[in-house]
N, C-alpha and C positions, 0 to 999 in steps of 0.2 A: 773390845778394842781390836782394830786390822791389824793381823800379822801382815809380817813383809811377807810371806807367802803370797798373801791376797793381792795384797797392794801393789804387786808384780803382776799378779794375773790380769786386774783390772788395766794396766799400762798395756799389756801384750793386747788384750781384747781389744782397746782403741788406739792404738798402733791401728792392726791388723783392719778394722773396720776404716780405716782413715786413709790406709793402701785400697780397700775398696771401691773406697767413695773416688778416688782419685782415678782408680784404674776402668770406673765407669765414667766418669767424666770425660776420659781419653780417648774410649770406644765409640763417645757420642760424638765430640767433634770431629774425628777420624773417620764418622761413618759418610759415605757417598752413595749417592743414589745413582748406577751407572745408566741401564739399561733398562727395556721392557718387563714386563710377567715372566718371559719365557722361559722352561729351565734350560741348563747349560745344554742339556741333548738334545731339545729342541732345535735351539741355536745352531750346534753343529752339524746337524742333521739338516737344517735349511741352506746352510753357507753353499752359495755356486760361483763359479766367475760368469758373474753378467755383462753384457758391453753396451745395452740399452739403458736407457733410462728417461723419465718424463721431463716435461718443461720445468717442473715445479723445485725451485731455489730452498736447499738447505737454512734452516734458521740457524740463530747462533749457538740457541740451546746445543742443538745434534750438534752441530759443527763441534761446540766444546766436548759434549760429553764422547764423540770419536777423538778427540786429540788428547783427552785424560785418558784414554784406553791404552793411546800408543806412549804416553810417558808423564801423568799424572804423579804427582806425589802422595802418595797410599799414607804413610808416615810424615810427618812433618816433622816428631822428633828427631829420626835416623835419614831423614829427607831419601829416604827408600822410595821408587817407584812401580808403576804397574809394570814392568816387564823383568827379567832378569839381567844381570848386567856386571859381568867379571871383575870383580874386584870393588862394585859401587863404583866404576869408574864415570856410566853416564856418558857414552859415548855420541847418544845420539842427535841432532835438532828434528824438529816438523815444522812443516810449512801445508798451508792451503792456498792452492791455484783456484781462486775462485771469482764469478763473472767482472768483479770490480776490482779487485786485488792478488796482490799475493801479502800472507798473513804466517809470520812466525808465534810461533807456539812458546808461552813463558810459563812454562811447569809449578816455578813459584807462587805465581798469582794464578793459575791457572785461569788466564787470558789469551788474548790475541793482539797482535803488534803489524802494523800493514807499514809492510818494507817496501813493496812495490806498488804505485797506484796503477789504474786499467787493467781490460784483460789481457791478462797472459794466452790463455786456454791453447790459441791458435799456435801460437811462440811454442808453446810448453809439447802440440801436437807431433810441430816440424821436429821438435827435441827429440821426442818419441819413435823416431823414423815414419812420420807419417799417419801414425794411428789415431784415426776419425773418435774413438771412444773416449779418446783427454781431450779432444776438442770439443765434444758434446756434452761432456759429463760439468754438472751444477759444480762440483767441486774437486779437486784432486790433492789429496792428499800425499807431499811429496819427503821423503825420509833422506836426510845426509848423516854426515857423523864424519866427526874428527876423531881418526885413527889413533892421534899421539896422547889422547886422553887414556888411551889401553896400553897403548905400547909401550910408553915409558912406564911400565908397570911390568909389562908381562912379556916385551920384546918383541921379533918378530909375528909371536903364534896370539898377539893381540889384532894383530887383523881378522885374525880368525873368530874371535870371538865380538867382534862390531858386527862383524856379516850375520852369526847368530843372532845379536840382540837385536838387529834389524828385522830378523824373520820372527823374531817374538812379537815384536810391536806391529809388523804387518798383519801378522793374523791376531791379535787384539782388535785390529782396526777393521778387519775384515769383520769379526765376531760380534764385534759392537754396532757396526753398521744394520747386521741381522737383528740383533735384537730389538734397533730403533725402527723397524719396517724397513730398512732402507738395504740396497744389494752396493755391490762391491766388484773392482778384478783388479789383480797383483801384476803390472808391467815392469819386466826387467828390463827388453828392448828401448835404449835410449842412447844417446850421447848424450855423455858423463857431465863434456866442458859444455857445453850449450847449456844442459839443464842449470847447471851450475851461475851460470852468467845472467840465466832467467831470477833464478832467486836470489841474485848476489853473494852467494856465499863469499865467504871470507878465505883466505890463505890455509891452505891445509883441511878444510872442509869439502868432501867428498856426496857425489848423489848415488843412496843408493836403493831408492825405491820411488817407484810410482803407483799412487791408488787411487783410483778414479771413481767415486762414490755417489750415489741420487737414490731417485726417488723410482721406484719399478714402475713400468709400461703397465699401464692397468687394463 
């Protein structure tokens, strides 16, 4: 006959196997396919600011799999994302300036949403003060962020910490562009309000990156 001894142990054993079965199940829908073969040193060892790039138009595939890099949800229990970010606060949006639209970034579906129809490219150039490389480039990948999503958290020194999670999610985008064949360069020079009025941003939404991404001059 089972002692409770047993009859304990046997509960604990399928508990414990039953936390497995679940926490492999977890690992499997959480897992994303981001990039190329390359390893990470590869990658970083290739990354350069390029300003050429070929005729040849980004597909959606790379287009998503660069906008999951810069703010993809990695977790969908803790709705954690690929970069770091003070407090979970999520401070930031993406958008793509790209030949037929401008396309905001919806992390939840990890989709795309076309806020502005036509091209911008030229518009998004003059923003730039002129530079020929957002007007050539297949796609440009452009970064804002709503400051009060930090700051009413962490007060003035949350400004500080958007500009960081900005330059995380830049060079995600930069790094992932590499792994996909594709090059990259990181433009600060712009007016703010222009950029701004290009993507429509909303009240209190700030620009504060440009990435101009394609396919390399072969």
């Amino acid at each position: 006959m089972m002692t409770r001894y047993a009859r304990c142990a046997m509960v604990l054993v399928a508990v414990l196997s039953s936390c497995g079965r679940v926490d492999e199940a977890r690992e499997t829908e959480t897992k994303i396919e981001l990039g190329g073969t390359m390893s990470f040193e590869d990658v970083a060892a290739r990354r350069r600011s390029v300003r050429e790039f070929s005729d040849k138009r980004l597909n959606e595939n790379e287009l998503l799999k660069i906008l999951f890099a810069a703010q993809g949800i990695t977790d969908p229990g803790s709705g954690h994302r690929s970069v770091p970010s003070a407090g979970a606060t999520y401070p930031l949006e993406v958008y793509v300036v790209s030949p037929d639209s401008v396309l905001h970034y919806d992390p939840s579906s990890n989709s795309m949403k076309k806020v502005v129809q036509g091209d911008m490219r030229a518009d998004l150039a003059e923003a730039a003060l002129g530079q020929s490389v957002v007007r050539s480039a297949p796609a440009s990948v452009v970064i804002t962020g709503f400051a009060t999503r930090t700051t009413q958290r962490y007060g003035e020194r949350g400004h500080r910490y958007v500009y960081m999670e900005a330059g995380h999610a830049a060079q995600n985008v930069l790094l992932q562009a590499v792994s996909l064949g594709l090059v990259g360069v990181p433009i600060g020079a712009f007016d703010d309000r222009e950029v701004e009025s290009i993507l429509g941003c909303g009240p209190g939404e700030k620009a504060l990156y440009i990435l101009p991404v394609g396919h390399p001059v072969k």
